[in-house]
C-alpha positions as CSV (number, residue, x, y, z in Angstrom):
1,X,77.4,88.2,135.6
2,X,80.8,89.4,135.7
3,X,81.9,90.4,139.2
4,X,78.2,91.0,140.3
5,X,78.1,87.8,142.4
6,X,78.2,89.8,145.7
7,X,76.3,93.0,145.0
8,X,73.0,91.2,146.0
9,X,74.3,90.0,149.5
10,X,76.1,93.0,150.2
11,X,72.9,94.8,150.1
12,X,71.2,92.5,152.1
13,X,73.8,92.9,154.2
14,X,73.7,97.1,154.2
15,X,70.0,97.0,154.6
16,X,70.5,94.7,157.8
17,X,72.9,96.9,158.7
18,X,70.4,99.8,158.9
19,X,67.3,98.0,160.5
20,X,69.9,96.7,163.1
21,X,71.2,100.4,163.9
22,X,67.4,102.1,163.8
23,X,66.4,99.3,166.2
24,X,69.1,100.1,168.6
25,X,68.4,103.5,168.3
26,X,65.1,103.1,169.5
27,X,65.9,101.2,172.0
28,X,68.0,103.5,173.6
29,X,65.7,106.2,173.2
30,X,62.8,104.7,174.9
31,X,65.2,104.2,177.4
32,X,66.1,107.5,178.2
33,X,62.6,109.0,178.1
34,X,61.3,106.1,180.7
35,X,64.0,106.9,183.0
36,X,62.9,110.7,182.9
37,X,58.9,110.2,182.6
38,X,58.7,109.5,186.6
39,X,60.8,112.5,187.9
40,X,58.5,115.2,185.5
41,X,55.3,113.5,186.4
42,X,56.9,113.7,190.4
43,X,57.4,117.2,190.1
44,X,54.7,118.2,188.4
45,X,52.3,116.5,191.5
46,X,54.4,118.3,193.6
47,X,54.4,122.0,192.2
48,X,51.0,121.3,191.9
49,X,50.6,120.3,195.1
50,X,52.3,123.5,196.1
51,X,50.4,125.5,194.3
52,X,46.7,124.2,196.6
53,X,48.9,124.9,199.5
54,X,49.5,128.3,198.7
55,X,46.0,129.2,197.4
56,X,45.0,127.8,201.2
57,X,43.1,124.6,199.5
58,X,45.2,122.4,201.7
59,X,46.4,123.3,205.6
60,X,49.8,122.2,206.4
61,X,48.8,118.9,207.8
62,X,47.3,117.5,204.5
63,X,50.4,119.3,202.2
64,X,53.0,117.4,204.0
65,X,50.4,114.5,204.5
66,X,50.3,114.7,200.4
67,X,54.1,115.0,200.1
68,X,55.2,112.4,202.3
69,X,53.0,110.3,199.8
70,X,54.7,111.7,196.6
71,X,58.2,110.6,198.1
C-alpha cells in the first residue's frame, strides 16, 4: 500500500467527473433542439399550407384564415 492511498478516490473522482460532463452535455443539447423543434414544425404547417393554396384546395379567405392561426 505504498503511495496507493489516493488512486481509489481519484477515480471516483474522474468517473464523477465524466457522468457530471455527459449530463451537462445533454442538457444542453436538449436544449437547443427544443428551442428549434417549434420553428420547423411552424414552417412546415405553413409550406404546407402553401402548398393547398396553390393546388386551389383553399381560396384566399381560408389561407390567410389558416395563417393568421399559425402566427
Amino acid at each position: 500500500m505504498h503511495g496507493n492511498g489516493w488512486v481509489w478516490p481519484m477515480g471516483f473522482m474522474m468517473i464523477g467527473g465524466l457522468i457530471l460532463a455527459v449530463i451537462i452535455v445533454a442538457a444542453v443539447w436538449l436544449a437547443v433542439a427544443n428551442t428549434r423543434r417549434p420553428a420547423d414544425r411552424n414552417d412546415s404547417a405553413r409550406r404546407v399550407l402553401a402548398e393547398r393554396y396553390a393546388r386551389g384546395e383553399l381560396d384566399a379567405e381560408e389561407y390567410h384564415r389558416r395563417l393568421d392561426g399559425l402566427r
